[in-house]
C-alpha positions as CSV (number, residue, x, y, z in Angstrom):
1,X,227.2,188.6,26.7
2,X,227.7,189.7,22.9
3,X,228.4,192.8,20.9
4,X,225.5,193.3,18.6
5,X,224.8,196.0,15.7
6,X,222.3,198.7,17.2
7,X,220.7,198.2,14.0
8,X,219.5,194.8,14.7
9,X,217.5,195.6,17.6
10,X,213.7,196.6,17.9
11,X,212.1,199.1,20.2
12,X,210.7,197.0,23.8
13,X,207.5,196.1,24.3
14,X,208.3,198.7,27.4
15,X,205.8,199.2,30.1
16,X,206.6,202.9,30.1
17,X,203.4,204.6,28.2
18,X,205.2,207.7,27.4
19,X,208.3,205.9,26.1
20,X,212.1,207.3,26.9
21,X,212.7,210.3,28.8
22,X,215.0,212.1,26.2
23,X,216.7,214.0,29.2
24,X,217.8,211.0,31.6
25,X,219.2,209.0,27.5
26,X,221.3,212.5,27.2
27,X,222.9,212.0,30.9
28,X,223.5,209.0,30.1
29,X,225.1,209.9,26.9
30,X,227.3,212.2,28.2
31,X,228.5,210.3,31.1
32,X,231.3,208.9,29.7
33,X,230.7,206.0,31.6
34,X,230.9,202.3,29.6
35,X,226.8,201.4,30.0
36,X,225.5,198.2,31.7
37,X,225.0,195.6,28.6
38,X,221.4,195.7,28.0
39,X,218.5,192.7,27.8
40,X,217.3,191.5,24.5
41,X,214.6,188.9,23.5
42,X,216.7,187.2,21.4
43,X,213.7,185.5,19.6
44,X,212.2,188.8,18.6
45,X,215.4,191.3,18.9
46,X,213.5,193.3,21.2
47,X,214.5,195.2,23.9
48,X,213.7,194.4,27.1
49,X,215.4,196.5,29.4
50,X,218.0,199.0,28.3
51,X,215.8,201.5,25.9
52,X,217.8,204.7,27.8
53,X,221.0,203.2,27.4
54,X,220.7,201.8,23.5
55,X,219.6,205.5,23.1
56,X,222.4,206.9,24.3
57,X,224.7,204.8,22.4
58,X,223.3,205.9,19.5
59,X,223.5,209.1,20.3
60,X,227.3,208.7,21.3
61,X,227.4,207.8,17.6
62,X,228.6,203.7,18.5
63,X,227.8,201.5,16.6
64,X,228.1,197.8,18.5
65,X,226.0,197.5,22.4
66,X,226.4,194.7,25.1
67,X,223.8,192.9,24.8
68,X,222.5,189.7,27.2
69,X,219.9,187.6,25.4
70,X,217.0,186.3,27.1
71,X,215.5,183.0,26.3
72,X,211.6,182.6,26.8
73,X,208.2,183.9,25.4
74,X,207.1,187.5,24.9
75,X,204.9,187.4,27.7
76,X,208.4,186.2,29.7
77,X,210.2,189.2,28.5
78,X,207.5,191.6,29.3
79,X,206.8,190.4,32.8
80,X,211.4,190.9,33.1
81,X,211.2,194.4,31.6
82,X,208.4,195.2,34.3
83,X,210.5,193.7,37.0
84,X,214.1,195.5,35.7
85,X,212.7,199.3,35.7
86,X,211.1,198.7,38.8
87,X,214.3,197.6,40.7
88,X,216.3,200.1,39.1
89,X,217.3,202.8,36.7
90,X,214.6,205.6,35.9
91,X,211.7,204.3,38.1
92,X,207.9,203.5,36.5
93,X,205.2,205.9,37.6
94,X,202.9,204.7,39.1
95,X,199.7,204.7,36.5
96,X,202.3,202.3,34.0
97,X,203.1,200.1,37.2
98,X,199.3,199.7,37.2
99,X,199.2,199.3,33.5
100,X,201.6,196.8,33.7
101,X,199.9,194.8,36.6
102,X,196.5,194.8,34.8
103,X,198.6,193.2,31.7
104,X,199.8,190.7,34.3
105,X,196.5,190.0,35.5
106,X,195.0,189.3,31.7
107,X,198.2,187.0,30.7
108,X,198.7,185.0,34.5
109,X,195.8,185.1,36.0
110,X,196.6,182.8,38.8
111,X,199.3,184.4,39.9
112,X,199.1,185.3,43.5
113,X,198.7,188.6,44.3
114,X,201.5,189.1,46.0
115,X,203.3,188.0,43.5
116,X,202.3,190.7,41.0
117,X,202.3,193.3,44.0
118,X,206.0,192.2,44.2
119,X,206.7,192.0,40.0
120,X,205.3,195.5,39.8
121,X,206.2,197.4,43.0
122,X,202.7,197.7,43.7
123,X,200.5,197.2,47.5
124,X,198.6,193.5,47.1
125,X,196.1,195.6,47.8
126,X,196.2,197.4,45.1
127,X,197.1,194.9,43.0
128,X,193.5,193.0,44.8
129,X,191.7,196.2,43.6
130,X,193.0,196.0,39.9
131,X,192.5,192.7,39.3
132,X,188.5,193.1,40.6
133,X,188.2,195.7,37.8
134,X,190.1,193.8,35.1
135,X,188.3,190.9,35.1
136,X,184.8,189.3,35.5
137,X,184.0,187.7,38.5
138,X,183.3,184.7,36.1
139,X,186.8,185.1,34.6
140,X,188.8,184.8,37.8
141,X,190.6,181.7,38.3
142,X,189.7,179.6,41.2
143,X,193.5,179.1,42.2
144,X,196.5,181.0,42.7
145,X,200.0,180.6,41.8
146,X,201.9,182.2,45.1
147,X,205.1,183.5,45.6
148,X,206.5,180.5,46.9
149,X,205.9,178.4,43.6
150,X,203.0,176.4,44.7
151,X,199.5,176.7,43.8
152,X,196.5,177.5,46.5
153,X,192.7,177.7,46.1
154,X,191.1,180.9,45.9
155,X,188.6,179.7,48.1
156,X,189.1,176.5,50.8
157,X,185.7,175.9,49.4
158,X,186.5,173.7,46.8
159,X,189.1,171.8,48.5
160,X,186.4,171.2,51.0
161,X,184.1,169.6,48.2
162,X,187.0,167.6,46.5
163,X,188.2,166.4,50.4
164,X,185.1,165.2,51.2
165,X,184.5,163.2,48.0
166,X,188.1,161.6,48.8
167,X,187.4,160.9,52.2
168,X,184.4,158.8,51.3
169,X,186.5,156.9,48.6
170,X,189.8,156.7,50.2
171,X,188.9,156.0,54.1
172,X,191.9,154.6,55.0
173,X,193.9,157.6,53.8
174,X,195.4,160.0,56.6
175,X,194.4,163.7,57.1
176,X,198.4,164.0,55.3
177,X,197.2,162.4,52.4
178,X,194.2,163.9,51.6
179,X,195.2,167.6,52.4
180,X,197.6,166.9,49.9
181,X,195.5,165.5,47.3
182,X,192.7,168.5,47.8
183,X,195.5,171.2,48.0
184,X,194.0,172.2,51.9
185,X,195.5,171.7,55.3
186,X,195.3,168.6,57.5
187,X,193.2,170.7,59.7
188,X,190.8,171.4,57.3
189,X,190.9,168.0,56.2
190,X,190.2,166.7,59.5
191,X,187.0,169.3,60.2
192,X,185.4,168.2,56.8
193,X,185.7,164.7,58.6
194,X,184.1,165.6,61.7
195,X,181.6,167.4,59.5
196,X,181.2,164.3,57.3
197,X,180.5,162.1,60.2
198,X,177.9,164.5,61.6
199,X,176.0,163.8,58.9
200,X,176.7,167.7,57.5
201,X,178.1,169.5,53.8
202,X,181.4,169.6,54.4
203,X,181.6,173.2,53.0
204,X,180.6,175.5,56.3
205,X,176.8,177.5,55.5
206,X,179.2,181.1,55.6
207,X,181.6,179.4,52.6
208,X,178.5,178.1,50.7
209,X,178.9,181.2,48.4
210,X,182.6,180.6,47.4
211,X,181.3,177.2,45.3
212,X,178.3,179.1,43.3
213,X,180.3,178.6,40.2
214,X,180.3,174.9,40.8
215,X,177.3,172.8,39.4
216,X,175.1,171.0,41.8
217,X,176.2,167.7,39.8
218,X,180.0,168.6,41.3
219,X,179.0,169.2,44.8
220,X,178.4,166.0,46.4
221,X,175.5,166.1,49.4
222,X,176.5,164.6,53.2
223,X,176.3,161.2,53.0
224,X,174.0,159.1,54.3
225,X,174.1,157.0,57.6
226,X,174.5,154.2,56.2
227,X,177.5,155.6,53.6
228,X,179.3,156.8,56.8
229,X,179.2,153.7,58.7
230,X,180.3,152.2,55.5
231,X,183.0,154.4,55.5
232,X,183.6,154.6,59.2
233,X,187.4,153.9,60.2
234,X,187.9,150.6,61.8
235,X,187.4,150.0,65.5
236,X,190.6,150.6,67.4
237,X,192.4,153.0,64.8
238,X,195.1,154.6,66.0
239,X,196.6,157.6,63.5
240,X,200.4,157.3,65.2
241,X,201.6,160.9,63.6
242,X,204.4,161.2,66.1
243,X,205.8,158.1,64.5
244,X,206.3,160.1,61.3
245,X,209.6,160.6,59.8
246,X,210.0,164.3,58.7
247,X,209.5,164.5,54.7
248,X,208.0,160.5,54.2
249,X,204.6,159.7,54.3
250,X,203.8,156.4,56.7
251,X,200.9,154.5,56.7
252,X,198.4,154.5,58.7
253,X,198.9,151.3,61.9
254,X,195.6,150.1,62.7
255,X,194.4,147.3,64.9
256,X,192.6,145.9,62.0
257,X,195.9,146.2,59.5
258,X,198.0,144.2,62.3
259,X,195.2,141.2,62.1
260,X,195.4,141.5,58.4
261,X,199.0,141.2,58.3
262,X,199.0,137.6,60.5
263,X,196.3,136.3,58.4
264,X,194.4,136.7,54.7
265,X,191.5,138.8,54.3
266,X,188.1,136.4,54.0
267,X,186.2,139.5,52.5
268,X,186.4,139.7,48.7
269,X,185.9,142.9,46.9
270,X,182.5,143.6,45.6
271,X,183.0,142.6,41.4
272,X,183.5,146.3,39.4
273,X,180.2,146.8,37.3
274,X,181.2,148.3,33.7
275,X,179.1,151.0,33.9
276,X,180.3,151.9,37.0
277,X,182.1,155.9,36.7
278,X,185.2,156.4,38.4
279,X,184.3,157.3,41.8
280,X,182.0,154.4,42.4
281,X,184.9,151.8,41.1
282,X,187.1,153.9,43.7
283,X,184.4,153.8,46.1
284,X,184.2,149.8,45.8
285,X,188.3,149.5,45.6
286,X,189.0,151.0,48.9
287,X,186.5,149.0,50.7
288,X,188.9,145.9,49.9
289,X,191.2,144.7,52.7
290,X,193.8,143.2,50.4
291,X,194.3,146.7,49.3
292,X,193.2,149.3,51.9
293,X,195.4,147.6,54.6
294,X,198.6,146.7,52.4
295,X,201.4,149.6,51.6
296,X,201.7,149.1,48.0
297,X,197.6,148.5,47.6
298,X,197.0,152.3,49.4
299,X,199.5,153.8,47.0
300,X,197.8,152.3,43.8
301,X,194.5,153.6,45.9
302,X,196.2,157.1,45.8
303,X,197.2,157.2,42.1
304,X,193.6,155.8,41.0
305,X,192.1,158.7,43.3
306,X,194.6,161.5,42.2
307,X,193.3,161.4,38.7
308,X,189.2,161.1,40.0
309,X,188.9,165.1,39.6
310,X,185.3,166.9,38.9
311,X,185.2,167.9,35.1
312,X,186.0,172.0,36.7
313,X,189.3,170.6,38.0
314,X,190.6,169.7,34.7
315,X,189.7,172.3,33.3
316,X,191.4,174.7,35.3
317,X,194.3,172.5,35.4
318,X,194.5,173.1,31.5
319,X,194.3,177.0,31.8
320,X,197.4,176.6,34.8
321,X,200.0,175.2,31.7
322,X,201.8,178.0,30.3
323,X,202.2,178.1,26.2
324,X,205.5,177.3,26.2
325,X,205.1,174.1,28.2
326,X,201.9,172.7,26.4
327,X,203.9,170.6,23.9
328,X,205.9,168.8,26.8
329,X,203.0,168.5,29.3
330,X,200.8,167.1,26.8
331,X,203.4,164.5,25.9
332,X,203.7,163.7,29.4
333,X,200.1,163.1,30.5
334,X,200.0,160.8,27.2
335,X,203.0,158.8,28.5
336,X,201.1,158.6,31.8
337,X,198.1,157.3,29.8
338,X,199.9,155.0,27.9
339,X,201.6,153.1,31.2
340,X,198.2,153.5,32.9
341,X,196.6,151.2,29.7
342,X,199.6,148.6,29.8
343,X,198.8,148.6,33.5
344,X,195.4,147.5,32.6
345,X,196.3,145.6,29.8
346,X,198.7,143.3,32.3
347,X,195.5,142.9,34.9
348,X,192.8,141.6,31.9
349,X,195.3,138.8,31.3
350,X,195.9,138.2,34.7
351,X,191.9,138.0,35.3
């Protein structure tokens, strides 16, 4: 906390339309009372919650306020001003709580919501029915960011498509695994297997709609018969989930990975074609003993597969990074190329 010149400050960005209420500044004014230090953007010297009181210290003819600086972006500071005068002091009405959650809506789009219902003291569903006139159905993000941190699909229809691509390229994986990957549940994972393996679209005829946004090119058809008895688990698999330790992922014990481990594989991997795309290189990988039934080969299988997203994917994956973490996520997913090309680099001189 510092003592700072009222002079140096700027008005907030305050999501009250009508500004201060000049009677509830002279109550406070003529309290008496020493005020709550008040929130400042210390990159701009804006308010952002505390207009009332820095009021009423001018009027009380002071010169110095408490003042707590907050570090983070304007859009930071606006969505803590909305928070602070709707947990206390002179409350919001209720057409700038709306205000303020339609502002939300345009600046985080993926936030649950929930979570704006609970930034702006607002019903979710009211929050459900702002954000429908706020933005274009083609505008709305296809995941949410929810209270809890983590970030859900709009629609289990997409993690339905992106499951069933992984299922065919990862067979070995567990329903864990692949719910994971796909952002679904392992129940969901395991009906888009049953699905897969009747020979039907993994996405249910009554969720067909929740995909329209996709291209046909990103929607992969049932497979075949003969791509699911390619991709058949091995006879005698046994998914032991009661053997898993709480918190660590296991692999799957198989009949077939038991032989495997007494002696070497006599199947060699089909060679990679270079103008193979990712998904058929995948596709060809985890049909390889050496890999699919050895620990360390499934995790490089999983790693290879995590980054084997439909052009959409990435694309909303780009609009989830907020401005202020572009610089240092960029620099991250370069560092992640670079190891991924000395990876490489090692394997060509190996070949």
């Amino acid at each position: 906390m510092e003592l700072v010149p009222v002079g140096a400050l700027l008005p907030a960005d305050s999501p009250r339309s009508a500004g201060e209420d000049p009677h509830h500044t002279q109550l406070l004014a003529q309290s008496g009372a020493v005020l709550p230090p008040i929130t400042v953007h210390r990159g701009s010297m804006r308010v952002v919650d505390g207009m009332h009181r820095l009021r009423a210290t001018v009027a009380r003819g002071e010169e110095l306020i408490r003042v707590r600086f907050f570090e983070g972006t304007a859009c930071e500071a606006f969505l803590l001003a909305v928070r602070e005068n709707t947990a206390h002091g002179l409350p919001l009405s209720l057409s700038d709580r709306a205000a303020a959650a339609s502002r939300i809506i345009r600046s985080h789009g993926t936030w649950a919501d929930r979570a704006i219902a609970e930034t702006t003291g607002l019903s979710a569903r009211t929050v459900r029915e702002i954000r429908r006139v706020t933005l274009d159905e083609a505008d709305q993000p296809a995941v949410r960011l929810g209270r809890d941190g983590r970030t859900r699909p709009l629609s289990s229809a997409r993690g339905r498509v992106l499951a069933g691509r992984l299922i065919a390229e990862m067979p070995t994986a567990s329903l864990r695994q692949i719910a994971e990957l796909a952002g679904i549940s392992p129940g969901t994972v395991r009906d888009v297997r049953a699905r897969i393996d009747r020979g039907e679209d993994p996405v249910p005829p009554s969720m067909a709609g929740n995909t329209r946004r996709s291209s046909g090119a990103d929607r992969p058809s049932a497979p075949s018969a003969a791509e699911r008895h390619a991709h058949r688990r091995p006879a005698g698999w046994v998914e032991r989930e009661a053997e898993r330790e709480p918190g660590r992922e296991h692999p799957p014990i198989t009949e077939q990975r038991q032989i495997a481990e007494q002696r070497p594989p006599t199947e060699q991997p089909p060679a990679a074609e270079p103008a193979r795309d990712q998904g058929a290189l995948l596709a060809l990988l985890a049909k390889d003993p050496s890999l699919k039934y050895a620990e360390n080969g499934r995790l490089l299988l999983r790693l290879l597969s995590a980054t084997s997203l439909p052009p959409q994917y990435w694309r909303e994956l780009m609009n989830a990074v907020p401005g202020h973490s572009l610089p240092l996520v960029s620099q991250a997913a370069r560092a992640c190329a670079e190891t991924w090309a000395e990876f490489a680099d090692r394997l060509d001189g190996r070949a």
